[in-house]
DODO-832644 format. One record per residue (C-alpha): x, y, z; residue in three letters; residue number from 0. Coordinates in steps of 0.02 Angstrom, whole numbers, plus 50000, padded with zeros to 5 digits. Layout:
N
[[X,Y,Z],Ala,NUM]
...
//
This chain:
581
[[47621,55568,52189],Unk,0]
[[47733,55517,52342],Unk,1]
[[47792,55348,52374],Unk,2]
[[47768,55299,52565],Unk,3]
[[47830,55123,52551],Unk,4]
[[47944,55076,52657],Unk,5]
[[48100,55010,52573],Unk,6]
[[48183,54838,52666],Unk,7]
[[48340,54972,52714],Unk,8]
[[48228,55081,52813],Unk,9]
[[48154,54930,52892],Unk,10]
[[48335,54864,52927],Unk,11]
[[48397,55037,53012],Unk,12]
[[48246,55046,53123],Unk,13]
[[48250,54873,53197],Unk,14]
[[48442,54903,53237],Unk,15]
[[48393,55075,53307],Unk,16]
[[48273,55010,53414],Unk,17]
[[48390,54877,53482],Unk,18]
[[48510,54986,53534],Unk,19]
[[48389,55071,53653],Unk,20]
[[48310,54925,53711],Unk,21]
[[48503,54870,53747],Unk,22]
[[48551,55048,53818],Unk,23]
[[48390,55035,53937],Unk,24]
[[48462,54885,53989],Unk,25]
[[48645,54932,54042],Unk,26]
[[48553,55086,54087],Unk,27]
[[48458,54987,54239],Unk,28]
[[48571,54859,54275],Unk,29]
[[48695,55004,54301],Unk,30]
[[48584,55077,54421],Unk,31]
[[48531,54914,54512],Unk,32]
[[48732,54920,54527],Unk,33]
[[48742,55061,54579],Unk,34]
[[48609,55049,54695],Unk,35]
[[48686,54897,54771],Unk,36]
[[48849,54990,54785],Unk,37]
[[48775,55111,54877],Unk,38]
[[48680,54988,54990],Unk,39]
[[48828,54871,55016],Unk,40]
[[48963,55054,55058],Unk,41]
[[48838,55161,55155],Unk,42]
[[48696,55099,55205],Unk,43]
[[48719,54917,55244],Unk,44]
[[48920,54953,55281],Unk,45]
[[48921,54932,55470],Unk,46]
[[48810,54774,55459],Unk,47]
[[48928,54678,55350],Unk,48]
[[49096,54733,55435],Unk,49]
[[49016,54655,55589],Unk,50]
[[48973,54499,55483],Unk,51]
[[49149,54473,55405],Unk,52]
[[49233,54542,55593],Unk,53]
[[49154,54359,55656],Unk,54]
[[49184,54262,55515],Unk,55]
[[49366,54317,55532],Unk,56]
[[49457,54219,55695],Unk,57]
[[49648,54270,55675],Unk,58]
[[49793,54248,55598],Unk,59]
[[49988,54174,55627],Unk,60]
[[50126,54139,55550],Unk,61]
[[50170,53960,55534],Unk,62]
[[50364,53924,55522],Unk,63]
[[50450,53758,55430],Unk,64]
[[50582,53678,55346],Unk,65]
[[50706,53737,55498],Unk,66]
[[50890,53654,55432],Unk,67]
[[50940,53519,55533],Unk,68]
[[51093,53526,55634],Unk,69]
[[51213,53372,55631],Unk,70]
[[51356,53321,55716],Unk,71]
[[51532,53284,55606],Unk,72]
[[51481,53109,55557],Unk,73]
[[51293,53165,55519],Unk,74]
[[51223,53116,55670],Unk,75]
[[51077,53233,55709],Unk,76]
[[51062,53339,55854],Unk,77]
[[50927,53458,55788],Unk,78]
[[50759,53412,55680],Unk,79]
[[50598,53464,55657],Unk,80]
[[50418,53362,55720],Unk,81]
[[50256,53379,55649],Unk,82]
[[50157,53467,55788],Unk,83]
[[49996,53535,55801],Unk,84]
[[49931,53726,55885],Unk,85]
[[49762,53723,55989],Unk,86]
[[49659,53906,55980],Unk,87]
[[49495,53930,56031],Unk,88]
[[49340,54054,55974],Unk,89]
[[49234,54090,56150],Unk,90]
[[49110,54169,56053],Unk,91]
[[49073,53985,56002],Unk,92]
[[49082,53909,56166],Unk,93]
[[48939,53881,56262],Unk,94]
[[48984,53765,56406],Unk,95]
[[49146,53868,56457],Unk,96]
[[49180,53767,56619],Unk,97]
[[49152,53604,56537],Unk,98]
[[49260,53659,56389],Unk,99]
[[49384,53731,56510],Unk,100]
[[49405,53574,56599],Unk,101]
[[49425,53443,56450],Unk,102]
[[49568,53582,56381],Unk,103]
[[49668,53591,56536],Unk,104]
[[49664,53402,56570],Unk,105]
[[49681,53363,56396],Unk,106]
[[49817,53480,56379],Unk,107]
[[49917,53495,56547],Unk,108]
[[49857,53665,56592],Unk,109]
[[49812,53767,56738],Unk,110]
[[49616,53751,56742],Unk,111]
[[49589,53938,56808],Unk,112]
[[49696,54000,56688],Unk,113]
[[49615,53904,56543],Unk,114]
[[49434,53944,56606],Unk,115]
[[49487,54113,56618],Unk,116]
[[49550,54119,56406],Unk,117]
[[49375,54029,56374],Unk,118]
[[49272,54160,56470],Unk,119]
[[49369,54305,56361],Unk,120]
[[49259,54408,56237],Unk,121]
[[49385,54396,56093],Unk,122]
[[49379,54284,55944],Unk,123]
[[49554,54212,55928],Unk,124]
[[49654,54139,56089],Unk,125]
[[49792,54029,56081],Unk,126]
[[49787,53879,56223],Unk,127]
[[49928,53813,56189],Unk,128]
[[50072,53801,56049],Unk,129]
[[50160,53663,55983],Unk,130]
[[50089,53493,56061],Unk,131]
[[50130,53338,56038],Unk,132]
[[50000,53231,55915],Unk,133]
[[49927,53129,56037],Unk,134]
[[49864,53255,56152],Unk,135]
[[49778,53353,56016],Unk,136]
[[49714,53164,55950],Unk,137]
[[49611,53157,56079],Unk,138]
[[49534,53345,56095],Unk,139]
[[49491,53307,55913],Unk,140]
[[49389,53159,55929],Unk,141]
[[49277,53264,56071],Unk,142]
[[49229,53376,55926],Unk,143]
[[49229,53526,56039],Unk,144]
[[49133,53701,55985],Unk,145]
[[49236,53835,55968],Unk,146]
[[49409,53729,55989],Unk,147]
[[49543,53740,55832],Unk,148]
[[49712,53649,55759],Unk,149]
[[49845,53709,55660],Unk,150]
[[49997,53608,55602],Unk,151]
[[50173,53685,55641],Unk,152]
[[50341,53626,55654],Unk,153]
[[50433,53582,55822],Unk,154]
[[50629,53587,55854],Unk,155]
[[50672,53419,55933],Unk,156]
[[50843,53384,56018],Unk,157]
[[50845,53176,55966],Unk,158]
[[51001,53195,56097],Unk,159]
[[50897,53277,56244],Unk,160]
[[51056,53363,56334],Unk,161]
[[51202,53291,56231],Unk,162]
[[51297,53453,56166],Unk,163]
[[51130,53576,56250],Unk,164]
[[51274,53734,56268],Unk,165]
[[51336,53711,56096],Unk,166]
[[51167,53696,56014],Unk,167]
[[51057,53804,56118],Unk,168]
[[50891,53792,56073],Unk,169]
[[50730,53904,55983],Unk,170]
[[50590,53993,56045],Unk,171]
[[50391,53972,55988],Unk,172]
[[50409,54060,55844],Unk,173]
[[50584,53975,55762],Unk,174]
[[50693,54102,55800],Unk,175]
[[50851,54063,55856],Unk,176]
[[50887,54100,56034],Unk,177]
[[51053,54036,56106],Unk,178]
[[51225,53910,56051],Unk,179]
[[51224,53881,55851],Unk,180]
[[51045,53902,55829],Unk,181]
[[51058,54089,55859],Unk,182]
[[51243,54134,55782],Unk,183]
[[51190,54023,55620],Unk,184]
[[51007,54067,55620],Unk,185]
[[51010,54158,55467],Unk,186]
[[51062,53991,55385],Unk,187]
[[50941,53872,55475],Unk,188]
[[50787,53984,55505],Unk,189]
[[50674,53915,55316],Unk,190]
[[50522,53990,55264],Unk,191]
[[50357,54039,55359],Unk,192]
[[50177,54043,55282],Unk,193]
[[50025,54142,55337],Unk,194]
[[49879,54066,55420],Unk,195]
[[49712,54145,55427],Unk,196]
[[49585,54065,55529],Unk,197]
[[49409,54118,55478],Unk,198]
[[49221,54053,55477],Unk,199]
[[49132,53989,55309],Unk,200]
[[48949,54047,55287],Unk,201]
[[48908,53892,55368],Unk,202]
[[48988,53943,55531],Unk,203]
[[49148,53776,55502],Unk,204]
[[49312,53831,55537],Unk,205]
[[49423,53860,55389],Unk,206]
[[49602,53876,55379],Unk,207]
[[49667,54000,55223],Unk,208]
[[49861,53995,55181],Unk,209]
[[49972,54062,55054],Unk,210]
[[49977,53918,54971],Unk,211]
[[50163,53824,55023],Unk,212]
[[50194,53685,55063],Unk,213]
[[50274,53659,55202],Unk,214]
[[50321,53481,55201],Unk,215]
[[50413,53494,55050],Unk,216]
[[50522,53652,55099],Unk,217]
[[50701,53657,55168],Unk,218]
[[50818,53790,55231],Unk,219]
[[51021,53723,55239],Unk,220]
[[51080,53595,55369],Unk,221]
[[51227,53615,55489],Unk,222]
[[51370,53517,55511],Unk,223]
[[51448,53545,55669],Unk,224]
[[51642,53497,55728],Unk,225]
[[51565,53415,55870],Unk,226]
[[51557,53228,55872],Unk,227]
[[51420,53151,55992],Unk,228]
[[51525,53001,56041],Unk,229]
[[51664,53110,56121],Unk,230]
[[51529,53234,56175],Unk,231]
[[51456,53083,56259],Unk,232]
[[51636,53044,56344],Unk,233]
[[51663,53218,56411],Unk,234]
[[51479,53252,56498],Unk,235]
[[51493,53061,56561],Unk,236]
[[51646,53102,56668],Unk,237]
[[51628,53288,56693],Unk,238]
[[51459,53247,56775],Unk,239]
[[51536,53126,56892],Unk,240]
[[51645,53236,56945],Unk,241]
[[51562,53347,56999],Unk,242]
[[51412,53230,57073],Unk,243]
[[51580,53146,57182],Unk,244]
[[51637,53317,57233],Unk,245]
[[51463,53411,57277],Unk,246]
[[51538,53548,57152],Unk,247]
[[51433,53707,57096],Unk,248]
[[51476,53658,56905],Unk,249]
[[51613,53603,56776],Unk,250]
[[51668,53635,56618],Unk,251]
[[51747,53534,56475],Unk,252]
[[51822,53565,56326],Unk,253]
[[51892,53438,56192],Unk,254]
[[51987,53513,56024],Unk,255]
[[52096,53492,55898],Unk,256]
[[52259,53580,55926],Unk,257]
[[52306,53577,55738],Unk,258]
[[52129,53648,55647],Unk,259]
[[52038,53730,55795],Unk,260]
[[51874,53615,55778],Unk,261]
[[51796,53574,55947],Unk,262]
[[51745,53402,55971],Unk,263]
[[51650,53407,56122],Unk,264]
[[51581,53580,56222],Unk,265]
[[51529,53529,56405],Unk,266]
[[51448,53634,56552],Unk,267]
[[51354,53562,56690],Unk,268]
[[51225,53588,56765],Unk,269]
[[51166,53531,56604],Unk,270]
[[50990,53573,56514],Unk,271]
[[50853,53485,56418],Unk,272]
[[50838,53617,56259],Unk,273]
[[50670,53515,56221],Unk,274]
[[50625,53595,56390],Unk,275]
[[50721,53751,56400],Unk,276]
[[50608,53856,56485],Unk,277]
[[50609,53725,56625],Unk,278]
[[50791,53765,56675],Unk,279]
[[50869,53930,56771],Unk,280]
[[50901,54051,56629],Unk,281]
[[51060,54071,56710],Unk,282]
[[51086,53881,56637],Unk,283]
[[51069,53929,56473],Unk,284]
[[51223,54012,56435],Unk,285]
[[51378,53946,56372],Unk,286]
[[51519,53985,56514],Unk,287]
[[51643,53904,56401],Unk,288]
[[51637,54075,56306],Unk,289]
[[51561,54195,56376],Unk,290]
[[51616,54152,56576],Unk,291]
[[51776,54238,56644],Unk,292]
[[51882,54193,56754],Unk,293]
[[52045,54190,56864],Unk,294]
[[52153,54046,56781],Unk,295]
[[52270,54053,56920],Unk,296]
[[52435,53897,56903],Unk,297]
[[52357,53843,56705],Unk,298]
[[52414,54015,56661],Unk,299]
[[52598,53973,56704],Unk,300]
[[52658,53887,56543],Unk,301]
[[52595,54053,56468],Unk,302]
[[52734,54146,56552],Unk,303]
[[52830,53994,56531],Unk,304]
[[52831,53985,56338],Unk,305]
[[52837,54183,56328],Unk,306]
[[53009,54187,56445],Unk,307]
[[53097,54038,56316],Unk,308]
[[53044,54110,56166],Unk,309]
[[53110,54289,56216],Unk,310]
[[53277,54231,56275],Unk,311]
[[53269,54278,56439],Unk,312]
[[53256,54107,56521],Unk,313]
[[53279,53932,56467],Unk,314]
[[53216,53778,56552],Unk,315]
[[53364,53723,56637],Unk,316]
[[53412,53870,56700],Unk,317]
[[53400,53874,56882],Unk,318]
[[53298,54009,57000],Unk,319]
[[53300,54015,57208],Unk,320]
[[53116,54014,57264],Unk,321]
[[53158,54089,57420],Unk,322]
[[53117,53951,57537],Unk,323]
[[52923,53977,57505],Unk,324]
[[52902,54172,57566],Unk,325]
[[52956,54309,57437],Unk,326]
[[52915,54497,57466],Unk,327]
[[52843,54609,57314],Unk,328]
[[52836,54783,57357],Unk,329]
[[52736,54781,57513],Unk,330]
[[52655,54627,57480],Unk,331]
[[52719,54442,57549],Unk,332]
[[52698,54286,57431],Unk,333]
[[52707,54123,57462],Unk,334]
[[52699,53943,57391],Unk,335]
[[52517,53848,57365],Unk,336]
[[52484,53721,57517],Unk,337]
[[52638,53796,57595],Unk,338]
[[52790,53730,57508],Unk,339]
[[52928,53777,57526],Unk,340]
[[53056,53767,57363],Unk,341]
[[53241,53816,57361],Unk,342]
[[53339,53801,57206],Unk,343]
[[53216,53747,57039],Unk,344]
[[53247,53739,56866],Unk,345]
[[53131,53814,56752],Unk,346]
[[53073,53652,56707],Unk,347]
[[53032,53620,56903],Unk,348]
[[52967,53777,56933],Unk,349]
[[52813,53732,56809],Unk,350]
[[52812,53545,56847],Unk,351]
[[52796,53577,57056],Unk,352]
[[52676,53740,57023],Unk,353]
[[52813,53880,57112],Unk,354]
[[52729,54040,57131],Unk,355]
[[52885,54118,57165],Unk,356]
[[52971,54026,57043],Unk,357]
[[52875,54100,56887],Unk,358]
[[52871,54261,56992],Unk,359]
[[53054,54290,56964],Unk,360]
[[53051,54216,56773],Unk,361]
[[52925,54344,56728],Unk,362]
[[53041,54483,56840],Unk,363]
[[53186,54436,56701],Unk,364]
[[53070,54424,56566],Unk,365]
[[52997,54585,56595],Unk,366]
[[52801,54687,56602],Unk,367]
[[52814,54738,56433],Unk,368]
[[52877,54565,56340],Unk,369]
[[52749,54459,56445],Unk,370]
[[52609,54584,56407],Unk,371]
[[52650,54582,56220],Unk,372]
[[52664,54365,56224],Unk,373]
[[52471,54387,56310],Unk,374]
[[52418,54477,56181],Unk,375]
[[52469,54377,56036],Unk,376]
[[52403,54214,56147],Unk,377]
[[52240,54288,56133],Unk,378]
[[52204,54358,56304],Unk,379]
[[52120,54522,56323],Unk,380]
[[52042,54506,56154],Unk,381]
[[51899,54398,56060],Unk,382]
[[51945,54246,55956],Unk,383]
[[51780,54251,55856],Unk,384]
[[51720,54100,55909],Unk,385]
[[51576,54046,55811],Unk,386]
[[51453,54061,55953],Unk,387]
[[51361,54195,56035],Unk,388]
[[51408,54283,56189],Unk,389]
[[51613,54279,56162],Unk,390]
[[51668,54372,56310],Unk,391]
[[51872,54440,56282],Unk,392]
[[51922,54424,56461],Unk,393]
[[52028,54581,56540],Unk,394]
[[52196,54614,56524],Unk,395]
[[52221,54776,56596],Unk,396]
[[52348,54907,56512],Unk,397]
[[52517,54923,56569],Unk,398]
[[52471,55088,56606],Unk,399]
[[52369,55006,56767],Unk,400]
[[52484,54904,56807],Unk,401]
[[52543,54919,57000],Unk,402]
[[52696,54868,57065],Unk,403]
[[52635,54691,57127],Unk,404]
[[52546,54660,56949],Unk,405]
[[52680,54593,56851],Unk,406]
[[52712,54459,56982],Unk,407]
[[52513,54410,57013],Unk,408]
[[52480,54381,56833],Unk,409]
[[52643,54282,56821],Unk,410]
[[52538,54142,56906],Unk,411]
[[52338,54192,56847],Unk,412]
[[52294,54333,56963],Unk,413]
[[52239,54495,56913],Unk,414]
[[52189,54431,56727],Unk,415]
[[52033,54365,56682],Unk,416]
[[52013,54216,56534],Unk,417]
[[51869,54127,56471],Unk,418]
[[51894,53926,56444],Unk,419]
[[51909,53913,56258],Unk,420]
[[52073,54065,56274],Unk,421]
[[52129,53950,56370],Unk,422]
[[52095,53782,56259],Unk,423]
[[52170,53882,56119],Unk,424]
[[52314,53956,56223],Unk,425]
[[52380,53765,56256],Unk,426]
[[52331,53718,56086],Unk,427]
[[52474,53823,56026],Unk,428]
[[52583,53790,56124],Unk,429]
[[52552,53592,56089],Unk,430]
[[52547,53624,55862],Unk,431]
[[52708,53709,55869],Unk,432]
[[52656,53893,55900],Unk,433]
[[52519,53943,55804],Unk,434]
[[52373,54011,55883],Unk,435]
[[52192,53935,55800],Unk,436]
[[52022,53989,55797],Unk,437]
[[51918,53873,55877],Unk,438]
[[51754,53852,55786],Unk,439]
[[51610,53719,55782],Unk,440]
[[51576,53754,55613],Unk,441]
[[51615,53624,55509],Unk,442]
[[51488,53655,55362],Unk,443]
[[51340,53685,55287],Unk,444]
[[51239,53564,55190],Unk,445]
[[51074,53565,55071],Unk,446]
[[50980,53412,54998],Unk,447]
[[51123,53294,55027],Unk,448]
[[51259,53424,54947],Unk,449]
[[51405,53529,55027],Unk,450]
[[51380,53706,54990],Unk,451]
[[51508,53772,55125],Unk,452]
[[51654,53719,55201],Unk,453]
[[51735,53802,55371],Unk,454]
[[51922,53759,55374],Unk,455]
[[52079,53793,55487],Unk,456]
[[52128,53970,55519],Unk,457]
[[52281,54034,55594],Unk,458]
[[52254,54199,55698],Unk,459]
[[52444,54230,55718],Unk,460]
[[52606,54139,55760],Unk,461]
[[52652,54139,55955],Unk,462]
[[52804,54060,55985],Unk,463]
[[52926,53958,55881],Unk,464]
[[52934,53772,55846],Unk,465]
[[53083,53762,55953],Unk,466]
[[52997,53856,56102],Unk,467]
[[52846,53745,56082],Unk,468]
[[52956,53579,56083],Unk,469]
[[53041,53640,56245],Unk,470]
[[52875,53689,56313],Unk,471]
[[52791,53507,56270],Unk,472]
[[52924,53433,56363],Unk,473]
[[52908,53532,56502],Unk,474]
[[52745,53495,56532],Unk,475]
[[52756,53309,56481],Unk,476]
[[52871,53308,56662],Unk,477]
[[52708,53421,56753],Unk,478]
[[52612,53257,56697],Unk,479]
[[52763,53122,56738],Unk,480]
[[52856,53181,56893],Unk,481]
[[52747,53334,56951],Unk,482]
[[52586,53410,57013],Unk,483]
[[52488,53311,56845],Unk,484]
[[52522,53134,56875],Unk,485]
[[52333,53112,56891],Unk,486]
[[52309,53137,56714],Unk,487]
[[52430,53016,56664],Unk,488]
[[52347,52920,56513],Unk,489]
[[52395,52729,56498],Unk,490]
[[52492,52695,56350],Unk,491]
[[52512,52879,56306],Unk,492]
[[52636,53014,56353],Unk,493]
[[52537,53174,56409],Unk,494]
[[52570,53353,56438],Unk,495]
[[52503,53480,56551],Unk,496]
[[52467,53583,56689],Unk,497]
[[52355,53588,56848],Unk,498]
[[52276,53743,56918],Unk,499]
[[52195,53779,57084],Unk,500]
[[52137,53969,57100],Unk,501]
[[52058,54052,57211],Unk,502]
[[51921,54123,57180],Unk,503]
[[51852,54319,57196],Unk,504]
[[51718,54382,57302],Unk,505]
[[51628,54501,57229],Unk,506]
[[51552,54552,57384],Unk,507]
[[51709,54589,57480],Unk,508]
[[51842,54592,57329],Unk,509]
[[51972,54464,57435],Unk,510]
[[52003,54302,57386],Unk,511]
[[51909,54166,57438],Unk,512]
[[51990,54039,57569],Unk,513]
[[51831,53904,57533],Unk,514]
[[51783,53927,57335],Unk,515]
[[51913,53843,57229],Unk,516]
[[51916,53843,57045],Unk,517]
[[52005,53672,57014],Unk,518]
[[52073,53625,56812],Unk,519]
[[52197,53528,56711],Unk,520]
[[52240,53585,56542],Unk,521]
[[52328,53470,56439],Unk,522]
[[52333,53381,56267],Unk,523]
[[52372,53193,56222],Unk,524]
[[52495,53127,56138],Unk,525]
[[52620,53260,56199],Unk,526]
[[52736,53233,56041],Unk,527]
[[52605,53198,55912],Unk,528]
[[52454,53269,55989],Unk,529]
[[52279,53209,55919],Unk,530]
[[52161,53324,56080],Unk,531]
[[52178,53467,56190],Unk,532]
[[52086,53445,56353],Unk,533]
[[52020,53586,56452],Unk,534]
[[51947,53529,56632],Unk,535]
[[51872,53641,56757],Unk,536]
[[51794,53588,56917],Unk,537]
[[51715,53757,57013],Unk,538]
[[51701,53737,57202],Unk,539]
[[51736,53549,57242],Unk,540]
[[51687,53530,57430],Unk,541]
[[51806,53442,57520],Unk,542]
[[51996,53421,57423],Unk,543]
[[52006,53558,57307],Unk,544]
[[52168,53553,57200],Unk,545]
[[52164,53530,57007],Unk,546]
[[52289,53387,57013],Unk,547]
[[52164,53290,57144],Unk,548]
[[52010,53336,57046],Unk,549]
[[52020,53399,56879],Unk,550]
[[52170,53267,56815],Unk,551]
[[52072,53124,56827],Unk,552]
[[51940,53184,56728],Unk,553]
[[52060,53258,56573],Unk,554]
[[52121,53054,56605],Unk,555]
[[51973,52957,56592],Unk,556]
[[51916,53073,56440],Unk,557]
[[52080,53076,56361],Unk,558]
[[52086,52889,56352],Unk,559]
[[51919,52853,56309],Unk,560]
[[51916,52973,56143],Unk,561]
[[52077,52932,56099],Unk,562]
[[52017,52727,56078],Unk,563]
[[51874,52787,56012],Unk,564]
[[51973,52888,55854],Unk,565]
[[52103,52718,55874],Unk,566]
[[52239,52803,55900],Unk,567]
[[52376,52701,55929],Unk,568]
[[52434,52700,56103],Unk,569]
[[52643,52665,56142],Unk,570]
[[52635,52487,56167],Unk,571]
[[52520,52463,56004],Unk,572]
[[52636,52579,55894],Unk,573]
[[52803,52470,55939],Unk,574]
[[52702,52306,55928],Unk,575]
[[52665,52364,55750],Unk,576]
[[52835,52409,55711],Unk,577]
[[52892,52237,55772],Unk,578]
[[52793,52162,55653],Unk,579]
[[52846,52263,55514],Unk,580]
//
């Protein structure tokens, strides 16, 4: 007989069977209510919820921070960051535009048509404006305004306001570096940026989504320029006065060390606000110091000068006839500046009274080719690699395009074309004993307290001798004592240099100009021991017009100023102190 019993294993298998299609059933619908939602959320609901996340979704930008600071040599700072604050708006939320308009351009500073015109737009993301200060977006805040937004940035300040504008330059909205040491270092300075994405939660509030940095506590390196504000201070003072006294269309300083190359102070007025760039002539912006050219005209004579004693072919007491101020080259008559008229003059005279004619016939002995190989290694016709943007080399033409008058023009700064700091440089060597320097305002780079870089001297090449260069320092300490330069006589101090006043191009007509003067003293202080090399350039002083008059004065006032300031000894104080001793 059979046994139907069911045995407890039986029982066990079919309760475990059964759960695993009661289980499969399960995953079975779930996976189509999945799939079924799938379906419904790709294809069939796909254009409803695209519209749905389109308006939750406002915009995006890119917030920038942690910009390195840019200091002067003792740490000063002339660049920084400020907490600032963006203002966007969402017109789809905005449903008194006129009203909104109004309390945004008030609020704000802003052209009302313009603003109403951004609030009437059918998009979802508008900037109204970037970067304010706190306490205009303080206010907008506590109206609570539909539709009106805030994000936090970053905000180069100048703590200085013009102080050192053509060295610095300045940034645009978005942190990039635009002109001076913000753009040639920018790679160093420029930090870190983070994503912003402005959408709507699913109860309509604004919401900010980032990548999750924090800005506050990033930092990119800091720069330590050669510039020090206290002598940048000096130079703009009395530059600026200058030219104020003189109606003049601008001026230029320049204050360096002859010995490392390191620029103290960088001046060109009209000066600019770089808080308030955009407010200025772009034409303001740049740095004429290295990127302007320019006739030197008498400044260039020690050039010649020092090229003609270190060649051997003239020495400063020999003696040259300056033709009783007229002198015929080729076709062409010459004659003296305000119409002198010099017989017999020593080398040393020649410079010290400004003799066209004179350094005419010491660059006839010295020769084209000499004189255009002693340019060369001076640094004309070619780029120093200053460390800012916009270096312009000048022109030196090739010998080959020389004419027959050429030789004697650029004897005395016609037919070349310089930029200030060649020129800075150029007397700089002369005044160190002969070695031409790179002029930088470098001085290093810094992060979190700690020097990671360090921007010394460098020596392009040597010019002239040590023994050409004392020769040449005393020449031009008599330009200063007995000649054309007793204007820039400092108290207490024996100075050397020379005076320049050039006449400048038209470019409409290609003649020289009998009105527009370019007037300058180039010099450095103390002539035996010097400490500063002073460029000065006054262009177009109405009225009197010659460098000695105009320019002197202010290499002077600066000369004496800077040098108390570093407390430098003067004459007096030095032989008091050896008394003592």
């Amino acid at each position: 007989m059979r046994n139907n019993k069911k045995t407890p294993l039986s029982d066990h298998r079919s309760n475990l069977r059964n759960r695993l299609v009661f289980v499969s059933a399960c995953l079975a619908v779930f996976g189509g209510a999945l799939l079924l939602r799938l379906f419904s959320l790709q294809i069939l609901q796909h254009d409803d919820l695209y519209s749905q996340s389109e308006k939750q979704y406002l915009g995006s930008t890119k917030v920038y921070y942690g910009r390195g600071d840019i200091l002067d040599r003792n740490l000063n700072p002339l660049a920084t960051n400020i907490e600032v604050e963006s203002v966007y708006i969402n017109p789809n939320e905005i449903e008194d535009k006129r009203g909104t308009a109004r309390l945004l351009a008030v609020s704000l500073d802003l052209d009302p048509k313009k603003t109403l015109r951004k609030v009437s737009s059918s998009r979802q993301f508008l900037w109204v404006k970037r970067k304010c200060d706190l306490r205009e977006t303080e206010k907008l805040k506590r109206l609570a305004l539909p539709g009106v937004g805030f994000v936090s940035e970053q905000k180069r300040f100048y703590p200085k306001r013009e102080l050192a504008a053509h060295a610095l330059g300045f940034v645009g909205l978005d942190n990039q570096g635009l002109a001076g040491a913000e753009h040639y270092r920018h790679d160093i300075l420029k930090g870190a940026s983070s994503l912003i994405l402005m959408e709507k939660d699913a109860r309509g509030r604004q919401i900010h989504l980032d990548d999750g940095a924090d800005w506050r506590k990033s930092r990119s390196y800091d720069l330590v320029l050669t510039i020090d504000e206290v002598i940048q201070f000096i130079a703009e003072y009395h530059l600026k006065g200058q030219v104020r006294k003189y109606g003049a269309k601008g001026g230029m300083a320049v204050v360096m060390d002859p010995f490392t190359g390191e620029i103290y102070a960088m001046v060109s007025a009209p000066l600019y606000n770089p808080n308030n760039y955009s407010a200025y002539p772009a034409q303001l912006w740049k740095n004429p110091i290295v990127s302007g050219m320019f006739e030197p005209g008498s400044v260039f004579k020690p050039v010649l000068a020092s090229a003609a004693i270190d060649a051997g072919a003239a020495a400063p007491g020999d003696i040259f006839f300056c033709e009783n101020g007229s002198f015929k080259v080729g076709k062409v008559s010459i004659g003296e500046a305000a119409n002198h008229k010099f017989g017999w003059l020593t080398l040393t005279d020649i410079i010290s009274k400004s003799s066209n004619i004179g350094v005419i016939k010491v660059a006839q002995k010295l020769g084209e080719r000499p004189f255009y190989d002693y340019m060369k290694k001076f640094g004309f016709g070619e780029k120093l690699n200053v460390d800012l943007p916009g270096e312009a080399k000048g022109k030196l033409r090739d010998l080959s395009q020389w004419s027959n008058i050429s030789l004697a023009s650029v004897s005395f700064g016609q037919e070349i074309s310089v930029t200030p700091i060649q020129m800075t440089a150029a007397y700089s060597a002369i005044a160190n004993g002969g070695n031409l320097m790179r002029p930088r305002v470098t001085k290093a780079i810094v992060q979190d307290g700690k020097v990671v870089k360090t921007f010394g001297p460098e020596t392009i090449n040597r010019v002239i001798s040590e023994k050409t260069s004392r020769l040449m320092v005393d020449i031009l300490k008599n330009t200063v004592k007995n000649g054309t330069g007793r204007n820039a006589a400092v108290p207490g101090f024996d100075s050397a240099g020379k005076t320049g006043t050039a006449q400048k191009l038209d470019p409409n007509t290609l003649t020289y100009s009998k009105t527009g003067y370019l007037s300058s003293f180039i010099g450095f202080v103390p002539a035996d021991s010097p400490k500063l090399a002073i460029l000065v350039m006054i262009d177009e002083p109405q009225g009197i017009h010659y460098g000695g008059e105009v320019a002197a004065p202010v290499f002077r006032e600066i000369a004496r100023e800077a040098l108390r300031y570093l407390n430098v000894p003067s004459g007096e104080e030095r032989v008091l102190i050896l008394d003592r001793v």
